[in-house]
VEXKE-572027 format. One record per residue (C-alpha): residue number from 1; y, x, z. Coordinates in steps of 0.25 Angstrom, whole numbers, plus 5000, padded with zeros to 4 digits. Layout:
BEGIN
n;north;east;up
NUM;Y;X;Z $
...
END
This chain:
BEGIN
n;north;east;up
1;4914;4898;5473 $
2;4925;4901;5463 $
3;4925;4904;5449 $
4;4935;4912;5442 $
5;4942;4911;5427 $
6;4951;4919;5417 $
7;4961;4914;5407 $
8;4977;4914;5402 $
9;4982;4901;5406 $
10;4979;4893;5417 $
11;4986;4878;5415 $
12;4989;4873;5431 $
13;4989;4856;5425 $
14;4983;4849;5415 $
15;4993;4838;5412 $
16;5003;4837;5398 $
17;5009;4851;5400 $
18;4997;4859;5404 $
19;4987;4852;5394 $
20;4997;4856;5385 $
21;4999;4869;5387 $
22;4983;4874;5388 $
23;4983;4866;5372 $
24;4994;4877;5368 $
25;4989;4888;5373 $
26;4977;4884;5369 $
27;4982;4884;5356 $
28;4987;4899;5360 $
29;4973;4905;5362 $
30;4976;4904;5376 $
31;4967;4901;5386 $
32;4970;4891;5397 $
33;4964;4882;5409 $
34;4969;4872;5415 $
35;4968;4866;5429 $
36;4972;4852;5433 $
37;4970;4847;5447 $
38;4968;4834;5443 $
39;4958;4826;5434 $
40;4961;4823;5419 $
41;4960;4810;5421 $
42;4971;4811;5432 $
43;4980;4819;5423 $
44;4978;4809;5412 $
45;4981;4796;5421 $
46;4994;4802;5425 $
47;5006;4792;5417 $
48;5017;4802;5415 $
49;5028;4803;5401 $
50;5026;4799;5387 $
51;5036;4804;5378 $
52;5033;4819;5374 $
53;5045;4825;5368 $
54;5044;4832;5355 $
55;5042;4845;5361 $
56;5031;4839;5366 $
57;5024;4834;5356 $
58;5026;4848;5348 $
59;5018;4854;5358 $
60;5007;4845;5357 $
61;5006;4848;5343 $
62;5006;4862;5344 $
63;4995;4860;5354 $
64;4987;4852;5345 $
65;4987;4839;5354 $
66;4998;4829;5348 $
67;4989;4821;5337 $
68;4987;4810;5346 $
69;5003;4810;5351 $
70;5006;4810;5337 $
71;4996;4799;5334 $
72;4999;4789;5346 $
73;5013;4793;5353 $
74;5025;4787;5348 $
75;5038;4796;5342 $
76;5049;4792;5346 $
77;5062;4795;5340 $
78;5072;4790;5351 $
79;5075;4780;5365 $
80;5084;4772;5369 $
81;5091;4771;5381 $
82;5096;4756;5385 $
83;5109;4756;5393 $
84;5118;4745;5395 $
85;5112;4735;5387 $
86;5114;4746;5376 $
87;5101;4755;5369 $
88;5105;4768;5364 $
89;5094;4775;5355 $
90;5092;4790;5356 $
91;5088;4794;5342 $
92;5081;4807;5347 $
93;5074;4810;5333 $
94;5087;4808;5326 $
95;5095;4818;5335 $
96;5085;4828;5336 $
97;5082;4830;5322 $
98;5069;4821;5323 $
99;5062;4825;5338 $
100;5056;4814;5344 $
101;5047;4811;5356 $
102;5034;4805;5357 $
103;5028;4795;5367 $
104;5014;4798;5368 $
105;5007;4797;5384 $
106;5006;4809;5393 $
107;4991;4803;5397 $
108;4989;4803;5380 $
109;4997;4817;5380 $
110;4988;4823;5391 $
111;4975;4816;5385 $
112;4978;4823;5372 $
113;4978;4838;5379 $
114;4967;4835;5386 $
115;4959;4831;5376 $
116;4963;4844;5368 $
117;4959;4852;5377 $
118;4946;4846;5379 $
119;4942;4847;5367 $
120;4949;4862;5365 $
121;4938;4865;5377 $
122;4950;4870;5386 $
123;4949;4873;5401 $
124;4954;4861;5409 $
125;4949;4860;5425 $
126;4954;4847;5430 $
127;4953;4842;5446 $
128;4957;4858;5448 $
129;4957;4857;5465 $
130;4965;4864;5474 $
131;4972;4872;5461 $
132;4981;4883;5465 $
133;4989;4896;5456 $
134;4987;4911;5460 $
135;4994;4924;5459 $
136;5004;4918;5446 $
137;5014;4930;5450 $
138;5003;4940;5446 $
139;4995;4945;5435 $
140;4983;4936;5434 $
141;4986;4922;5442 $
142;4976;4914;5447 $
143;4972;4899;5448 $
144;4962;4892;5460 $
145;4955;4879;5459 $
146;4944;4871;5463 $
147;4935;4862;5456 $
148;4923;4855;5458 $
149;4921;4863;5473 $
150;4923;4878;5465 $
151;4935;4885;5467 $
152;4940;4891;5452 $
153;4950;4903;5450 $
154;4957;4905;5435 $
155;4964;4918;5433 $
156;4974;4918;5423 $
157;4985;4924;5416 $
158;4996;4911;5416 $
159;4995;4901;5425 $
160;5003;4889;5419 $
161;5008;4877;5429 $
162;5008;4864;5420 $
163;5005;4856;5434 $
164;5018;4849;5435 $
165;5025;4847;5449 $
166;5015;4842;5458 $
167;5006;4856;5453 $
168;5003;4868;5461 $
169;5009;4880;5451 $
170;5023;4876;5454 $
171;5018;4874;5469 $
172;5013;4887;5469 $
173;5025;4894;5466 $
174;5032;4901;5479 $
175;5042;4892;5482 $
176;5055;4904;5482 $
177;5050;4906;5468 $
178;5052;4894;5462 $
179;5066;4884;5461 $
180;5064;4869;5462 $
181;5076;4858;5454 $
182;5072;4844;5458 $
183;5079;4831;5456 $
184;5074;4818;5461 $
185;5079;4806;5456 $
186;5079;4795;5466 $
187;5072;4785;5458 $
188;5059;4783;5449 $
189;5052;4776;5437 $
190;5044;4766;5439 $
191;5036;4765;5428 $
192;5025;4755;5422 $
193;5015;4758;5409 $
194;5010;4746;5402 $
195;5003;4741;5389 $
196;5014;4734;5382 $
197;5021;4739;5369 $
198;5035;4747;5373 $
199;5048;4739;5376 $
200;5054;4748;5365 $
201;5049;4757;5352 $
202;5056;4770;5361 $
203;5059;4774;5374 $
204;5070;4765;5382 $
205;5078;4773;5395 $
206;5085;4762;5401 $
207;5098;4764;5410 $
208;5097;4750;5416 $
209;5108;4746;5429 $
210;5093;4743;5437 $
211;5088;4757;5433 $
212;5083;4766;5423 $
213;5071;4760;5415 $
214;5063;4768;5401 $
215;5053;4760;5392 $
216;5043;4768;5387 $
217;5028;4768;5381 $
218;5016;4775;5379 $
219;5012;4768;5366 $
220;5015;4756;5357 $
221;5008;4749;5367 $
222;5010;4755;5380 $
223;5024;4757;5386 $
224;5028;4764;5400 $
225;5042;4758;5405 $
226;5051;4764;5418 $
227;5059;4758;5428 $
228;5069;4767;5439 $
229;5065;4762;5453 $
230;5069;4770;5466 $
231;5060;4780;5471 $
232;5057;4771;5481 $
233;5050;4763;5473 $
234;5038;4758;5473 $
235;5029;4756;5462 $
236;5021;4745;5468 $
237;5032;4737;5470 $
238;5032;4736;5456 $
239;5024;4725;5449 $
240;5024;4724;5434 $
241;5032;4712;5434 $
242;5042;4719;5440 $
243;5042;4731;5434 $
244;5044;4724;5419 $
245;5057;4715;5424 $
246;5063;4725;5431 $
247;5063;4733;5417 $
248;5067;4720;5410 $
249;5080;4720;5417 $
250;5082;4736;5414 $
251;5080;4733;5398 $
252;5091;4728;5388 $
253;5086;4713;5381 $
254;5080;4719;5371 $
255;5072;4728;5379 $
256;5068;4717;5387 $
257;5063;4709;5376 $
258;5055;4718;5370 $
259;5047;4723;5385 $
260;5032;4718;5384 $
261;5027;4718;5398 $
262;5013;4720;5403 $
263;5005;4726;5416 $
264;5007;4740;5420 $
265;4998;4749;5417 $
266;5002;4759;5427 $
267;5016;4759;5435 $
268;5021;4771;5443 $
269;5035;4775;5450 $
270;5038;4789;5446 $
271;5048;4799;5454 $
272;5061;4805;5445 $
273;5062;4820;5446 $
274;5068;4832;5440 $
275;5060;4845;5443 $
276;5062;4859;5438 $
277;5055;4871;5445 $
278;5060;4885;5440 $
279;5055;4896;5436 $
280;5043;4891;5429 $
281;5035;4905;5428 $
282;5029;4913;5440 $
283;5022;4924;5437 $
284;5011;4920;5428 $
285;5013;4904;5432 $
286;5021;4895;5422 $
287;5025;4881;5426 $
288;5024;4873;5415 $
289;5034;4876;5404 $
290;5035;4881;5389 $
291;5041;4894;5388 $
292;5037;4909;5386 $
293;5031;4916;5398 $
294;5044;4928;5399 $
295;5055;4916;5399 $
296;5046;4903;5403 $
297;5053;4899;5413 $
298;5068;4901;5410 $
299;5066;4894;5395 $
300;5056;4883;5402 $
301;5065;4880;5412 $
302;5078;4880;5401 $
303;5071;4868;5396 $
304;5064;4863;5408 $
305;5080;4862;5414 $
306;5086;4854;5399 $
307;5075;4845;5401 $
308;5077;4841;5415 $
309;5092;4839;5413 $
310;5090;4831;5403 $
311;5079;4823;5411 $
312;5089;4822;5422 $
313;5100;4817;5412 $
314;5094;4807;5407 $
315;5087;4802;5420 $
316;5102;4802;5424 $
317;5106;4794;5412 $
318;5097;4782;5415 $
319;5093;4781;5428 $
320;5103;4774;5440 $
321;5105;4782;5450 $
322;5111;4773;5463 $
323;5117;4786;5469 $
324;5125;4789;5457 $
325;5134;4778;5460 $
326;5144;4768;5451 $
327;5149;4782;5445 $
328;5135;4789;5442 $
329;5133;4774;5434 $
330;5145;4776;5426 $
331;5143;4789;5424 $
332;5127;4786;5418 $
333;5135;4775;5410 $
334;5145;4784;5404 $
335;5132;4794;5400 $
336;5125;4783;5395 $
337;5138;4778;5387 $
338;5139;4791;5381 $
339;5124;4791;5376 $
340;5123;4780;5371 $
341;5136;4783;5362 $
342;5134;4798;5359 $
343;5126;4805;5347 $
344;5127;4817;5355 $
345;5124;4812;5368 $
346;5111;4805;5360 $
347;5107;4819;5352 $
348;5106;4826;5367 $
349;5098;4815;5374 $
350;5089;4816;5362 $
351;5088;4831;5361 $
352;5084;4832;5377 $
353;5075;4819;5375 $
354;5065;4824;5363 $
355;5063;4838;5372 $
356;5070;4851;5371 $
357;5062;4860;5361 $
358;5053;4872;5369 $
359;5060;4883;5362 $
360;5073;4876;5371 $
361;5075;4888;5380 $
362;5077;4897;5369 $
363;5092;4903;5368 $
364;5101;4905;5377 $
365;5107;4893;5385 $
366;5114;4883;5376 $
END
């Protein structure tokens, strides 16, 4: 048996970015599904980034689903990177003319969309099986899935890929089509999730000799912390004793004595990569972006590429890299010198670090 459907939008992955979207198009008047292959409460469990930029948090307004970021996240105005024994803050509200970020949980992020869209009645098909993208170079694609034993097909006029890099609408693409840029780094973060008030009132990135570390949170109350291990680490060699002296000896004194310690909540070893798959359009298939449909995916991917060389900057700026060598060292020393003793060098980390603006790819090169 199989059932057939209609309708303008169908959303391939119901995590942030394509809760997100079905909320704005909703807001358009357009319809939209949306097919997960997972169950919500897998999507819900997934522990994934917590600061939102403030492009992000626009977004969310516009959408109608930021009155719970606004009541519970945390703003934050700046960071501080911790190099040397020395702290350098990064006034980011300062040197942008008052942007900030917010520190509010994906999990409470994704919650929020959810619950929007429950209660808008909107289309959502979680535990879609054996999902699969048809015909996205012609006039009327189509999308297959199975649910409950029945075999469903959804014809539509866009089909957009918010399914990240594991889904299957970039996987679907003919390979000649589509040009992969990948960096892996050769280590990791190991990181560890407890209830026990941050170490600091903002973000810490740490350049430490033993490797980079970042203290984070969630909340007043719940703080997320990093270590850099090698990728051939192991996240069960790692007991919480452990993990919380190993830090100790990455902080300065004073972050040291302001580090309440507790039990993990949840501890996981995550890979360090950058990934950019270009074009983003194919016929009538997006991959997840935010531009126009004519020039999607040369303005999408103008921004995509400033984002990732910033993220690779500044991965370079505090992490050790053995292979770099006693120069590479100096080098990251001379960087770091130069940041923390630059108002210009400050003004671009903090233009890059509250997110570029979506109107970014407008203009020419500049």
């Amino acid at each position: 048996m199989t059932t057939r459907a209609r309708i303008q939008v169908a959303i391939i992955g119901a995590g942030p970015s394509g809760l997100l979207l079905g909320q704005l198009l909703a807001k358009a008047g357009i319809d939209a599904v949306i097919l997960e292959r997972q169950t919500g409460e897998h999507v819900l469990g997934r522990i994934r980034a917590g600061v939102l930029e403030q492009v992000c948090v626009d977004l969310l307004d516009e959408a109608g689903v930021g009155a719970r970021m606004h009541r519970e996240g945390m703003v934050h105005g700046g960071f501080s990177m911790l190099w040397r024994g020395q702290r350098r803050r990064i006034d980011m509200q300062r040197l942008t003319g008052g942007k900030c970020v917010t520190v509010y949980g994906q999990t409470e992020l994704t919650r929020d969309l959810m619950d929007a869209r429950r209660a808008a009645d909107l289309p959502t098909v979680y535990e879609a099986a054996n999902l699969a993208v048809h015909e996205f170079d012609e006039a009327w694609p189509r999308i297959t899935y199975e649910k409950n034993g029945v075999r469903h097909e959804i014809v539509c006029d866009f089909i957009a890929g918010c399914d990240g890099f594991h889904g299957v609408c970039r996987a679907s693409v003919p390979p000649g089509a589509i040009t992969v840029y990948e960096k892996v780094y050769p280590f990791g973060w190991l990181g560890l999730l407890s209830d026990t008030p941050p170490v600091s009132h903002e973000l810490i990135y740490v350049n430490s000799p033993r490797g980079f570390s970042l203290c984070s949170m969630r909340s007043s109350t719940r703080s997320r912390y990093y270590l850099q291990v090698p990728l051939t680490e192991k996240v069960e060699n790692w007991s919480d004793d452990a993990f919380w002296d190993e830090l100790r000896l990455r902080l300065d004194d004073r972050g040291c004595a302001a580090l309440v310690t507790g039990p993990s909540l949840e501890k996981s070893i995550a890979p360090l990569r950058s990934f950019v798959a270009e074009p983003l359009r194919f016929g009538r298939m997006f991959l997840s972006g935010d531009a126009g449909l004519e020039a999607y995916s040369p303005r999408c991917l103008r921004r995509v590429w400033r984002a990732e060389r910033f993220s690779w900057w500044f991965t370079s700026l505090t992490h050790r890299f053995p292979e770099g060598g006693a120069i590479g060292a100096r080098l990251q020393d001379a960087e770091l010198d130069y940041l923390f003793h630059s108002e210009h060098a400050a003004h671009t980390v903090a233009e890059n670090y509250v997110g570029l603006p979506l109107d970014f790819g407008e203009g020419g090169p500049s």
